[in-house]
C-alpha positions as MATLAB code, in Angstrom:
seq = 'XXXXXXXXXXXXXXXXXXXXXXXXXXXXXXXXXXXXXXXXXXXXXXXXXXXXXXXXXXXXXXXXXXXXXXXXXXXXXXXXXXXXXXXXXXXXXXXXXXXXXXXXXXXXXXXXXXXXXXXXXXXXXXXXXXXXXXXXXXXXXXXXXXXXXXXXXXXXXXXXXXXXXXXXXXXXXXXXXXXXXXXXXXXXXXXXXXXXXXXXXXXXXXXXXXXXXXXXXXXXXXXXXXXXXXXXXXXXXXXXXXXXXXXXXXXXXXXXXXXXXXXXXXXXXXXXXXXXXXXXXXXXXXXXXXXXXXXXXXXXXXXXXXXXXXXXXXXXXXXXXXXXXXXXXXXXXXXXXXXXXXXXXXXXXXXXXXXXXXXXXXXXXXXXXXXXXXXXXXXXXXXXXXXXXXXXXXXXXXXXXXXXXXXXXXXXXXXXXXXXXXXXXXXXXXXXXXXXXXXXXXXXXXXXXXXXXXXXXXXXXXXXXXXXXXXXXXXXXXXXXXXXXXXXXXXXXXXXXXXXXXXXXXXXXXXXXXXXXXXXXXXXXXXXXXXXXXXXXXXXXXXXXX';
ca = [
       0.000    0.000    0.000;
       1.346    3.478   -1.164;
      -0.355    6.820    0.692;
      -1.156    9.774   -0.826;
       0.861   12.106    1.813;
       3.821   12.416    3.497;
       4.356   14.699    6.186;
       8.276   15.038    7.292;
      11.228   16.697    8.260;
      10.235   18.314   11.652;
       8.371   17.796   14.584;
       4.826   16.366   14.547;
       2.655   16.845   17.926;
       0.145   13.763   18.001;
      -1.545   15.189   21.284;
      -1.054   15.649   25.057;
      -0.916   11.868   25.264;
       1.080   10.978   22.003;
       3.434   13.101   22.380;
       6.295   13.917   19.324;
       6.775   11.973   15.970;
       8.756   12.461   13.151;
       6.960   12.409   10.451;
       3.338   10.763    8.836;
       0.996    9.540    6.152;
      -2.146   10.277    4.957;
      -4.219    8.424    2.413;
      -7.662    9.981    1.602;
      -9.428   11.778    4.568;
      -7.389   10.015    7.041;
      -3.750    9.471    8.859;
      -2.332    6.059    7.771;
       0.732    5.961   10.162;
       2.652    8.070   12.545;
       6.169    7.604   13.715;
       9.563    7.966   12.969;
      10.686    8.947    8.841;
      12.226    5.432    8.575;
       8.844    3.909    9.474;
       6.908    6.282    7.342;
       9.260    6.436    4.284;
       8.144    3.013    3.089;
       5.169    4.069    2.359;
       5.669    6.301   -0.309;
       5.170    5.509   -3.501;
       5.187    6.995   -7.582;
       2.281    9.490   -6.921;
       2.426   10.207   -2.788;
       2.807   14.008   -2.249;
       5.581   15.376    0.278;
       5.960   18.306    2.638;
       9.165   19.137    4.106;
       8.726   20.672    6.863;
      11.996   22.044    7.306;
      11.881   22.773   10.652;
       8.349   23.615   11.204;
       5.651   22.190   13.471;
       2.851   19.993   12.173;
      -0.161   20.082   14.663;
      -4.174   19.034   14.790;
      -5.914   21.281   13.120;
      -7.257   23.719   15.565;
     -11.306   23.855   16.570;
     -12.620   27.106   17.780;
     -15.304   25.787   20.053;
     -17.330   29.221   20.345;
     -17.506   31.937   18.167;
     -20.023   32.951   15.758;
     -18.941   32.726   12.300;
     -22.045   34.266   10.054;
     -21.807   37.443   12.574;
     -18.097   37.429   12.117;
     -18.580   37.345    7.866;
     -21.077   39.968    8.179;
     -19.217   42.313   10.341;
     -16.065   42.418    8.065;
     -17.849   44.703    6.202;
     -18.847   46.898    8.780;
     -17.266   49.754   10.795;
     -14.048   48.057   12.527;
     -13.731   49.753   16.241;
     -11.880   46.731   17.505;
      -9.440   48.412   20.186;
      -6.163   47.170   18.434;
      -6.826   49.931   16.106;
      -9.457   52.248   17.788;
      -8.581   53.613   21.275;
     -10.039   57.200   21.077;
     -13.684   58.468   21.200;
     -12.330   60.924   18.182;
     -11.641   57.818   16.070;
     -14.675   56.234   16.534;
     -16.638   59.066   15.799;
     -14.440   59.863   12.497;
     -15.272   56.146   11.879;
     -18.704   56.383   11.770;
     -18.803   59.795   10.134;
     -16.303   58.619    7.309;
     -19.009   55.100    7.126;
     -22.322   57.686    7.184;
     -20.778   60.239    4.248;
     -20.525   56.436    2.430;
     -23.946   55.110    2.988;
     -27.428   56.752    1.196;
     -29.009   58.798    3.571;
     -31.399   56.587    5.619;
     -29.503   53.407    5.436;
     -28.020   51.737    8.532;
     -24.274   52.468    9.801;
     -23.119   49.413   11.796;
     -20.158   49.219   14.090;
     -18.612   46.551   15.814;
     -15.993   46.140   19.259;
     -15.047   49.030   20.580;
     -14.064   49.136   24.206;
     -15.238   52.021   26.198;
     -12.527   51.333   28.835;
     -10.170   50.786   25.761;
     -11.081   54.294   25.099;
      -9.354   57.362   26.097;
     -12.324   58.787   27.847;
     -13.119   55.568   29.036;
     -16.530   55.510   28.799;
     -19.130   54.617   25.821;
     -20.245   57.767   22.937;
     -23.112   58.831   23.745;
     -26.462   59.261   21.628;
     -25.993   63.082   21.527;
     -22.488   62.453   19.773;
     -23.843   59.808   17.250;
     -26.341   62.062   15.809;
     -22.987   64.513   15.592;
     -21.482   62.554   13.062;
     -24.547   60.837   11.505;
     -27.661   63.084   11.658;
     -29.016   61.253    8.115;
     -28.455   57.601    9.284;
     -29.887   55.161   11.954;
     -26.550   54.202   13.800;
     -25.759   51.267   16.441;
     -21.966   50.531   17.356;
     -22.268   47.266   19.451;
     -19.178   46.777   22.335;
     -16.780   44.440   21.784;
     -18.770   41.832   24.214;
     -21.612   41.881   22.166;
     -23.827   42.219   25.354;
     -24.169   46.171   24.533;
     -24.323   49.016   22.300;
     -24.749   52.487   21.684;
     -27.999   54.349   18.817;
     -28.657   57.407   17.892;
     -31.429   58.733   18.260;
     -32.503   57.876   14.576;
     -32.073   54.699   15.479;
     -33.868   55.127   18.719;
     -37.082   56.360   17.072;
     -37.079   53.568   14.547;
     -36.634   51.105   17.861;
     -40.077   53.089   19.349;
     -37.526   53.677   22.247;
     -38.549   57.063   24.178;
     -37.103   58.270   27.220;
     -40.170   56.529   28.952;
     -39.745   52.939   27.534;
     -39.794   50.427   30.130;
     -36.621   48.032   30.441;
     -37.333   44.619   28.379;
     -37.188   41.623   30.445;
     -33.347   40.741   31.230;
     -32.143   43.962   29.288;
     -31.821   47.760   30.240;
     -32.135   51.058   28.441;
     -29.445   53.485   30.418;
     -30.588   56.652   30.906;
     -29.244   59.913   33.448;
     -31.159   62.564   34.412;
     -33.947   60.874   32.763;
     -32.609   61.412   29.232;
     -31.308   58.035   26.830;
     -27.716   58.237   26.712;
     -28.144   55.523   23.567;
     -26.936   52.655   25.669;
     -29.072   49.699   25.164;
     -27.810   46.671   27.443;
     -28.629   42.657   26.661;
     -31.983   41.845   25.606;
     -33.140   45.632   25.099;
     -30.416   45.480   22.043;
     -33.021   43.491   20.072;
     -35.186   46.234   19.908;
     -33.099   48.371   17.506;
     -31.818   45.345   15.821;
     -35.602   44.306   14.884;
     -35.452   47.096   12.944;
     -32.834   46.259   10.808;
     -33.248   44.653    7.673;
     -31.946   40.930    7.510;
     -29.033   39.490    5.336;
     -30.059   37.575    1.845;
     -29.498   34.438    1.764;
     -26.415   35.454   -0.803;
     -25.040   37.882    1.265;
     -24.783   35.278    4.109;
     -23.201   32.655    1.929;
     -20.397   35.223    0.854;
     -20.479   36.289    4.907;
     -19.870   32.316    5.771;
     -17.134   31.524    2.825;
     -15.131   34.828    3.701;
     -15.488   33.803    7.557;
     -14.503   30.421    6.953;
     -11.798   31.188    4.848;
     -10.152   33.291    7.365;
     -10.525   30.641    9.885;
      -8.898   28.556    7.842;
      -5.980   30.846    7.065;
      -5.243   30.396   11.260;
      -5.281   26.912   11.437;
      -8.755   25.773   12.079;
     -10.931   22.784   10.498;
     -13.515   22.828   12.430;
     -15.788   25.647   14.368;
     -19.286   27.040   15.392;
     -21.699   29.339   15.023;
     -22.794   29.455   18.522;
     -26.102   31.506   17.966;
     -27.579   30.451   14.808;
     -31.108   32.379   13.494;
     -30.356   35.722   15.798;
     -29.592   37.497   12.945;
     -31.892   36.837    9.576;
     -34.004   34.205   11.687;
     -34.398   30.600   10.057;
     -32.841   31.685    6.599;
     -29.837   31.408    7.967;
     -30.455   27.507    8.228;
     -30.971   27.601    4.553;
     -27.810   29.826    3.870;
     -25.315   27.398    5.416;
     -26.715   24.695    3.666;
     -26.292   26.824    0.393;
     -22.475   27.177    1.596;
     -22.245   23.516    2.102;
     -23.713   23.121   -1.329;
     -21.539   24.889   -2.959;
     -18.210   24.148   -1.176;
     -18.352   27.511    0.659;
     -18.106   26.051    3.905;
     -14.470   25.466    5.007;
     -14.502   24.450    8.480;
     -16.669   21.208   10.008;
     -19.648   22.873   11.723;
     -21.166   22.301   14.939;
     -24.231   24.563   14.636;
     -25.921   25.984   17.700;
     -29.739   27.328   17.605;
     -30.825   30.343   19.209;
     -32.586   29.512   21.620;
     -33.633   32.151   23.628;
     -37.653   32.772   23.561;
     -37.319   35.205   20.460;
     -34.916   33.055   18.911;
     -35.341   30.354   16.132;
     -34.877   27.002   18.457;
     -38.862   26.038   18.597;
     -39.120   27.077   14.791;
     -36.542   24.986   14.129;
     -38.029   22.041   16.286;
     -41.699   22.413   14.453;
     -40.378   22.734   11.001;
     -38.812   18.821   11.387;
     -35.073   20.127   12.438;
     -33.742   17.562   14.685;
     -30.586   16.996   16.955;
     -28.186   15.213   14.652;
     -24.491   15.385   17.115;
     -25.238   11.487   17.947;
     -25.093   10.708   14.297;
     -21.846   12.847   13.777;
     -19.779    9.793   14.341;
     -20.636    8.218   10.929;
     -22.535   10.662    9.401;
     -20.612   13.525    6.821;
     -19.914   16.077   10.122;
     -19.831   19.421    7.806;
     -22.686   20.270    9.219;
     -24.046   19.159   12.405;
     -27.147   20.379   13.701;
     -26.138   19.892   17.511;
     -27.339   22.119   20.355;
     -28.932   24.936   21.287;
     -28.249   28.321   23.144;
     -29.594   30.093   25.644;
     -28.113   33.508   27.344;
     -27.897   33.549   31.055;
     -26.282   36.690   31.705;
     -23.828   39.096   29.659;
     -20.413   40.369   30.665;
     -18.097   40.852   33.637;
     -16.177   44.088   31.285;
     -19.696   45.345   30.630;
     -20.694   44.689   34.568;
     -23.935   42.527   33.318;
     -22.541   39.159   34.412;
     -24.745   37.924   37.257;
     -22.222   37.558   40.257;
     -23.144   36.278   44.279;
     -20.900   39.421   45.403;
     -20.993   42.789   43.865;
     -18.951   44.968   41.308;
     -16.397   47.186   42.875;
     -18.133   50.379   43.889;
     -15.512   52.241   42.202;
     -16.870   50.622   38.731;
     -20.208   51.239   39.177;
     -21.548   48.300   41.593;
     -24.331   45.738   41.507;
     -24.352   42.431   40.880;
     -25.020   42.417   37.209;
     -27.474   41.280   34.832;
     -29.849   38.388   34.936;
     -31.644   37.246   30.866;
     -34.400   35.297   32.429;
     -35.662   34.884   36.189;
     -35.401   31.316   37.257;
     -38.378   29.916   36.396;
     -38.163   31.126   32.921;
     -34.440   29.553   32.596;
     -34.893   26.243   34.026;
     -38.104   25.512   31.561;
     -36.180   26.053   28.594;
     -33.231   23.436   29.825;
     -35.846   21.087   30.384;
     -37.527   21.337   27.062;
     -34.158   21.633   25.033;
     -32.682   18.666   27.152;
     -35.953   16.780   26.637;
     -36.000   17.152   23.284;
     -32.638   15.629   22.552;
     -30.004   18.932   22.018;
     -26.892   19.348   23.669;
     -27.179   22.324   25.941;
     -24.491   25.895   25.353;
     -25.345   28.078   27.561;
     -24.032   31.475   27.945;
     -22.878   31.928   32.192;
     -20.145   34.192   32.843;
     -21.052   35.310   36.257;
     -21.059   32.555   39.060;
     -24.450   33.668   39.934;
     -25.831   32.835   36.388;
     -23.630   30.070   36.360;
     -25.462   28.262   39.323;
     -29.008   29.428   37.691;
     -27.871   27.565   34.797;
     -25.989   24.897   36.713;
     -29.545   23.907   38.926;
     -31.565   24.001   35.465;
     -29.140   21.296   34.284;
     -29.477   19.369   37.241;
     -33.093   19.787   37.964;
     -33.552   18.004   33.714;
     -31.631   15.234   34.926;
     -33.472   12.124   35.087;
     -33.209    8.092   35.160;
     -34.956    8.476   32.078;
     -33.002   10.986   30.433;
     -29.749   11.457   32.321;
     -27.868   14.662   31.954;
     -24.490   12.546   32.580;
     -23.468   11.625   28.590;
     -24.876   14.461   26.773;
     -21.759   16.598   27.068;
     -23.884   19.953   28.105;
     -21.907   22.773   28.112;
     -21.956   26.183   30.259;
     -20.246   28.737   27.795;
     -17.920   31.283   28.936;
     -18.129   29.586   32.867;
     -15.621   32.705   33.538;
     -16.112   33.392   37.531;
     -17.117   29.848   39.034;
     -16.670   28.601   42.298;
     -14.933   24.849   43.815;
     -18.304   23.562   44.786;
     -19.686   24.665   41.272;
     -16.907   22.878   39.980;
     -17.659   19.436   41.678;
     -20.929   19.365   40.392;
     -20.764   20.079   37.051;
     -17.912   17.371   37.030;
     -20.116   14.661   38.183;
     -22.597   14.913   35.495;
     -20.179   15.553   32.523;
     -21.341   19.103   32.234;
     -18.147   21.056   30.041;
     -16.797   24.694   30.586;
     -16.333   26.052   27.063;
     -13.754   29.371   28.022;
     -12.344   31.715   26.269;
      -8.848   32.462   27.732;
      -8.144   35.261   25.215;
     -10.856   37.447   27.363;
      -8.055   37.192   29.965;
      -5.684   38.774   27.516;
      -8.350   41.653   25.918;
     -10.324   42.374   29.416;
      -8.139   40.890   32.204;
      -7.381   44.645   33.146;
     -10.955   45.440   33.433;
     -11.873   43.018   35.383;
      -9.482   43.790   38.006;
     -10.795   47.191   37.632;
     -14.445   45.931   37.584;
     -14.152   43.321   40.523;
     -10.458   43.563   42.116;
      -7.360   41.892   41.237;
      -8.164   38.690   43.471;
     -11.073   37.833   41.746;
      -9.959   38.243   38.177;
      -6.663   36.340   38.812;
      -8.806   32.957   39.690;
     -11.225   33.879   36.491;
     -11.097   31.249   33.650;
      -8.889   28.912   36.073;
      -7.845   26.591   32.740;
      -5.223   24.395   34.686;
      -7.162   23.638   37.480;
     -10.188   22.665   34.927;
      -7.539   20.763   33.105;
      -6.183   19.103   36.447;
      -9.856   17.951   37.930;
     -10.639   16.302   34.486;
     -13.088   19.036   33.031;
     -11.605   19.386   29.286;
     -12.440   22.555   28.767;
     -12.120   23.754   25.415;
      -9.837   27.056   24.191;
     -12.335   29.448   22.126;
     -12.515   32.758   21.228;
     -15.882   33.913   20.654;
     -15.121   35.888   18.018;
     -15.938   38.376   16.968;
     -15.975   39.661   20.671;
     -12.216   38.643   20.982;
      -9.689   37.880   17.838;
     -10.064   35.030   16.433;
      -6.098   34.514   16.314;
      -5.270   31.428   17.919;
      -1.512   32.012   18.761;
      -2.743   35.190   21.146;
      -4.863   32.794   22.820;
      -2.267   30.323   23.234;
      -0.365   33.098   24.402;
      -2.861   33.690   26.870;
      -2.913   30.525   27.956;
       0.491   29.763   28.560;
       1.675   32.971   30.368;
      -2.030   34.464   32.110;
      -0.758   38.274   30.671;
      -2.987   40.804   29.698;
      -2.377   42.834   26.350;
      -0.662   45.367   28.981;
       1.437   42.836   30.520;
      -0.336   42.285   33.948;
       0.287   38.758   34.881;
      -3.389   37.150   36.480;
      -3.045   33.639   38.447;
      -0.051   32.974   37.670;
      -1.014   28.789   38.707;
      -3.225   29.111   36.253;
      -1.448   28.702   32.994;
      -0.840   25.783   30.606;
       2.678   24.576   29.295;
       2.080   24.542   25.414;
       1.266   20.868   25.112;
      -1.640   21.402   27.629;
      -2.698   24.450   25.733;
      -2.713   23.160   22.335;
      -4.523   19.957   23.411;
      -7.321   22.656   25.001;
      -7.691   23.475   21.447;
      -7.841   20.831   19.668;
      -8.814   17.483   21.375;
     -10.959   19.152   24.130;
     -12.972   21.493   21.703;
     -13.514   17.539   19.540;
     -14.487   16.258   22.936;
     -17.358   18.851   23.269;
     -18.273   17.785   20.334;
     -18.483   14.091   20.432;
     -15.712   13.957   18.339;
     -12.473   12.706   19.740;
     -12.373    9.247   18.086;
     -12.085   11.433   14.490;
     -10.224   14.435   15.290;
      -8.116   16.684   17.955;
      -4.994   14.239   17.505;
      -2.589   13.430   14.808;
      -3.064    9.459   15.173;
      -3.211    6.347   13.099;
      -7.221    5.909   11.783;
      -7.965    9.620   12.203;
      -8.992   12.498    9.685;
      -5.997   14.162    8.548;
      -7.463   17.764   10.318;
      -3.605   19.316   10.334;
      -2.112   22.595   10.504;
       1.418   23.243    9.793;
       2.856   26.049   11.447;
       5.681   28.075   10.219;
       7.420   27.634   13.589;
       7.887   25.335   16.134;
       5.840   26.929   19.130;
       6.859   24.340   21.662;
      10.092   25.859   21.651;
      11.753   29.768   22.014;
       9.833   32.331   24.048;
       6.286   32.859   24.130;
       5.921   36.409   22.481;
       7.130   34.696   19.342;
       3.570   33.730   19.073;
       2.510   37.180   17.812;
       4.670   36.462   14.717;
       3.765   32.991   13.997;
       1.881   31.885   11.186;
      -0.065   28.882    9.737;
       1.326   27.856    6.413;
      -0.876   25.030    5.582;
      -4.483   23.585    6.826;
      -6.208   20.157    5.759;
      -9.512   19.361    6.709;
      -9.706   15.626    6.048;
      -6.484   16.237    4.068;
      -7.503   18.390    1.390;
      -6.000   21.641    2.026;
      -8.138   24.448    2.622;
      -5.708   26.926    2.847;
      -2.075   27.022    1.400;
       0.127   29.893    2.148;
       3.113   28.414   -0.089;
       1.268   26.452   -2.433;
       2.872   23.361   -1.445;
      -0.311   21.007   -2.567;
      -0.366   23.370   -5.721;
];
């Protein structure tokens, strides 16, 4: 037998329990053999393909657990306020300005991530300066969390938002002195976005393959859209099958409905859409229609994560934002559970974490036991030991984001004091107790660039160098197998994919470097070079499958 692929001539990383090879083989969509190159040389034959890796660092392909990838396609054409490049008010009002002189009068300006502590006034624009810059245009500028943004007062009126609009249940329209500043927190945000009009179908599929395609030039095969329909409602069901259709879907999707009350989950369920994660195993795993989302809370940085203990005075105080009361929360696990999803739901604060953490275990059942379903609480950023234990012995996953440390770890020791965020997102100690919690990003409320969050990971510094729990970071083997194996894991997939074994898809990344050696901050500069999903390459920096 001759393979199609042979992988050599640096170090290969077959996981946290493989360890190193040499070199290996692929034939079709899956590793023949690992080992060393005089086991693997064999193999070759007149037509097998070679890569030299010269010195550079093959990997499994990396699997961003939680992000949202249609959002993500969207927003790269809308106003970029991502702090990396936008860290005065000035420039985000030149943004939008420069975006409104663009746009025909009336039409939407959108802008995504900016940072009000990023900022050098440190605080969010305000509606009066919006209509400054944009008096012609409905404008909305959504923080970098997601969990809030800022209209004008076009926008506003086309809401029906007055200064005597009540606060929508779990959300909160700011106002001072009894006037709207423009601030629209959690669920009140979906009363301005109602008003925008939806995505075509087209527009989505170019959104997904221009998403994907990114992804793809960082490494990962496989991904998520963790809030499917909250955008353009069920067409966006219909869009990603499009993309599958016509091969504009790069990364293996594990698809997760919206499934908060105004979302598309019970839609979904009555138009025939069934889990299909337990079929993943043997069915084609582009596309897996798998779980289902609900938010619990929003965000410690935008001091709406529900927390037991209060908010530093000195940031604001209380205790943060609840989405649903109780009652309300723990009747949509049950159904969701009953009805066969995996559950993803959004807890950041360890007050919505045990709200969500008591709906899981009050579904459980001899008939339909939560242990084996692989539910997941998302984010799970400010969690306590006892919260810990339990979720541990019924299976139930953190799903992190470790880059937040890196973007927001400042805040939060602004927001809640330096004690508290150094034991936030504790990924060794999840690691150590068995929980497998898989590396994300959440993109596009972080970067989606996997070597800052492996940066992250392995050092606990914040983009201004402030070291936070220390005990808490990874060595690189630990942190690469949080991306890779334990994001598979989540996803019922660990006997295909996460390690670079014998009988598994060839899901690789080659890395220009070899990160398991030199010092961490060469991670900015590092660089994936190659990705196969199922070893055709779906991105190819040198053309070396040309």
């Amino acid at each position: 037998m001759t393979v199609d692929l042979i992988i050599a001539g640096g170090r290969v990383f077959r996981g946290l329990a493989g360890g190193f090879a040499e070199a290996l083989a692929v034939s079709g969509e899956r590793i023949t053999a690992v080992g060393s190159r005089a086991e693997i040389e064999p193999l070759a034959g007149p037509g097998t393909k070679r890569i030299e890796l010269n010195g550079r660092l093959a990997i499994p392909a990396f699997n961003e657990a939680h992000m949202h990838l249609l959002p993500y396609g969207l927003g790269l054409s809308q106003v970029n306020l991502r702090p990396e490049q936008v860290t005065t008010l000035d420039e985000v009002l030149r943004r939008v300005a420069e975006a409104a002189k663009a746009a025909p009068k009336g039409e939407w300006v959108l802008g995504r991530g900016y940072d009000h502590a990023a900022l050098d006034t440190g605080r969010h624009p305000t509606v009066a300066e919006l209509d400054k810059v944009a008096p012609d245009h409905p404008v909305f500028i959504t923080r970098t969390c997601g969990h809030m943004g800022v209209a004008n007062s076009a926008a506003l009126r086309l809401a029906g938002i007055g200064h005597n609009t009540p606060d929508p249940e779990g959300g909160v329209i700011e106002r001072r002195n009894g006037a709207l500043t423009g601030l629209l927190q959690e669920r009140a945000m979906k009363l301005v976005r109602d008003r925008m009009t939806a995505p075509g179908e087209a527009a989505m599929v170019e959104a997904i393959d221009a998403a994907g395609r990114h992804l793809a030039s960082l490494g990962f095969a496989s991904a998520t859209d963790m809030n499917v329909g909250a955008t353009a409602g069920m067409a966006e069901i219909g869009a990603y099958r499009r993309a599958l259709a016509e091969g504009k879907l790069h990364q293996r999707m594990w698809q997760v409905l919206a499934g908060n009350p105004e979302g598309i989950a019970r839609e979904a369920w009555q138009s025939g859409l069934r889990p299909d994660w337990s079929a993943s195993a043997e069915a084609d795993d582009r596309l897996v229609w798998a779980a289902v989302k609900v938010f619990g809370d929003g965000s410690a940085g935008g001091l709406t994560a529900a927390m037991f203990e209060p908010y530093l005075e000195s940031a604001g105080g209380g205790t943060g934002v609840f989405c649903f009361p109780e009652e309300t929360m723990h009747a949509l696990l049950a159904e969701y559970h009953a009805q066969g999803w995996q559950l993803d739901i959004h807890a950041i604060g360890d007050a919505a974490i045990e709200q969500v953490l008591t709906g899981m275990e009050a579904a459980d059942s001899e008939a339909d036991p939560v242990t084996g379903r692989r539910h997941r609480i998302e984010h799970c950023g400010f969690l306590n030991r006892d919260q810990r234990r339990r979720m541990k012995a019924r299976g139930i996953l953190p799903v992190p984001q470790p880059v937040f440390m890196y973007e927001f770890g400042d805040l939060y020791v602004t927001n809640l004091g330096k004690a508290r965020a150094e034991a936030a997102y504790p990924m060794k100690t999840w690691l150590d107790e068995g929980h497998m919690p898989s590396a994300s990003s959440d993109c596009p409320v972080s970067t989606v660039d996997p070597f800052i969050n492996l940066f992250t990971m392995t050092t606990r510094k914040t983009n201004k160098g402030t070291v936070l729990g220390a005990e808490e970071a990874l060595t690189m083997e630990e942190a690469v197998h949080c991306y890779t194996y334990a994001g598979a894991y989540s996803q019922f997939a660990e006997s295909r994919r996460g390690t670079l074994e014998a009988g598994m898809l060839a899901d690789i990344a080659i890395l220009d470097r070899d990160i398991f050696s030199g010092p961490p901050e060469a991670l900015f500069e590092t660089k994936a070079d190659l990705t196969l999903r199922g070893g055709e390459a779906i991105f190819d920096r040198k053309g070396e499958l040309a």
